[in-house]
N, C-alpha and C positions, 0 to 999 in steps of 0.2 A: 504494500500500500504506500503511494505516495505521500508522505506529510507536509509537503512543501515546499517550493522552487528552491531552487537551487543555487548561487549565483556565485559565477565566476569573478575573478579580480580584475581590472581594466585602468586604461588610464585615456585621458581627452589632451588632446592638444590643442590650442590655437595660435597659429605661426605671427608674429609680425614685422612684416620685413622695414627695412631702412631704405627708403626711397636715394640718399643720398648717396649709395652703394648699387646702385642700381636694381633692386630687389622692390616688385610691387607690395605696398602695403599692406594688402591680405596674405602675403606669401603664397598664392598662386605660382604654381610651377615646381614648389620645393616640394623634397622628397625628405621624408623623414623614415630613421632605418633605429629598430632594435631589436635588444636579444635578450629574451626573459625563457627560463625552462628547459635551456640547450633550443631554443628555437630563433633564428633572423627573421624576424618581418620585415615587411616596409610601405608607408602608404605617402601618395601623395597630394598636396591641394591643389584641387581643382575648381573649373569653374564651369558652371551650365554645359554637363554631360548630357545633352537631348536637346529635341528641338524644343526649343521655347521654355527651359528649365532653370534652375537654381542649386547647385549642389551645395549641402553644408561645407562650410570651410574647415569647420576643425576636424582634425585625426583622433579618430577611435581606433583603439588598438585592444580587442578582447586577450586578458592574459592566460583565461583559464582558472587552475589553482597557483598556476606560479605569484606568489608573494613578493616578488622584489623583480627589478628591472638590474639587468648586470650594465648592460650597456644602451646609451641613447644617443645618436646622433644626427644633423640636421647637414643636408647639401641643397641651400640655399639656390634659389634659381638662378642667381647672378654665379654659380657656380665655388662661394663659400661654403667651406665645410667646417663644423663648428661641434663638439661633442659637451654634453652635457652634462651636467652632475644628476644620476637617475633619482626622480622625486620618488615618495613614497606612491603604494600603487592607490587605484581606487580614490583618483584624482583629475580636477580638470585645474592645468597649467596654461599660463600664459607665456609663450617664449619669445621675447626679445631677438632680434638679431644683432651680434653682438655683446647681449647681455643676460644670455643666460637665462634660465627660468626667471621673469618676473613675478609672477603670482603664483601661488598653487593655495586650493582649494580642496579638501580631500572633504569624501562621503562615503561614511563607514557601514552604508548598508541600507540597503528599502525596504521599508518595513510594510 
């Protein structure tokens, strides 16, 4: 018998590029890469995947049960590449370019 969902660990991204650096401000185009559980993902921001659409900008990255992020890193679309100190999981982050995680925001579970 099932008693109740179940829920894996994740983490949210939302890129912000440095116009200054040649990087759009949504960070469209960057790719973001980690390695949580012996596994590499990678996803990247984009922008209205369809005809006449809107794609969320920030990266969701399901961890599963893996607990901690070993490695995170960002290759900015101006072609920066930039690694990051991995926040706690079960968080949405706000990433600077050039400065690192600016915010994080963790949520320990939906009730």
């Amino acid at each position: 018998m099932l008693a109740g969902p179940t829920w894996g660990h994740w983490l949210t991204l939302r890129l912000i590029g440095d116009p200054a650096k040649r990087t759009p401000r949504d960070g469209v185009g960057s790719t973001v890469f980690r390695s949580a559980g012996g596994f590499r993902r990678r996803a990247e921001v984009a922008s209205g995947r369809g005809d006449l659409s809107q794609s969320d900008q920030r990266i969701h990255f399901g961890l599963g049960t893996s607990n901690r992020i070993e490695k995170l890193e960002v290759l900015w679309s101006n072609g920066d590449r930039e690694s990051l100190i991995p926040p706690t999981v079960d968080a949405f982050c706000l990433v600077g370019q050039g400065k690192g995680i600016r915010r994080a925001k963790t949520h320990s579970g939906l009730n």
